[in-house]
C-alpha positions, 0 to 999 in steps of 0.5 A: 694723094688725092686727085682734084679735077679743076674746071675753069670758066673765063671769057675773053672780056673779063681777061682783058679787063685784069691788069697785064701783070696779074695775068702775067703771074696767073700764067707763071703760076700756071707754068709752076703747076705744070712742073709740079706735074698738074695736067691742064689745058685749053678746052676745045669743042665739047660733043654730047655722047648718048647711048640709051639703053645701049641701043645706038651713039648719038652724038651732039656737037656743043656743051650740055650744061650752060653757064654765065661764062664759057668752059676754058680749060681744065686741070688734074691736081693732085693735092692733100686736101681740098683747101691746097687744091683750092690755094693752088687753083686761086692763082690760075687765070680763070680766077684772077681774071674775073672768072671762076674755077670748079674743084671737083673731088675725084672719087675713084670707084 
């Protein structure tokens, strides 16, 4: 079954901003996901990893990419297709609550 790796992006504005009891069917969604088997949780602290030309690890504290909105979790899905990992992710918080949510294909090599 193909792997989804699920990138959520909220902030804490547009989470208080939906109404209690979508959020609340967000988190139940989330909480069957989870019994389905769905990897996921909260995004901590991002630090940056470089080793150019393998010469020596640098690290950086914060994320690398910037957004309209932060990162606030992350999911594995495992689904058919893209159109069930899509339907399986539109019920998550991220994307009720006036964020958005990534779905990345993971191509195993």
């Amino acid at each position: 079954m193909p792997i989804y790796i699920a990138i959520g992006y909220g902030d804490r504005a547009g989470y208080d901003r939906t109404p209690e009891h979508i959020r609340q069917a967000a988190h139940d969604h989330d909480a069957w996901l989870k019994q389905r088997g769905v990897t996921m949780g909260i995004a901590g602290t991002p630090v940056q990893v470089r080793n150019p030309n393998g010469g020596g690890v640098q690290t950086e504290p914060g994320p690398y990419l910037s957004a309209g909105l932060p990162i606030a979790g992350f999911s594995i899905i495992k689904a058919n297709d893209m159109d069930e990992a899509v339907a399986l992710a539109a019920k998550s918080p991220c994307a009720v609550a006036h964020g958005v949510v990534e779905i990345w294909p993971l191509n195993e090599g």
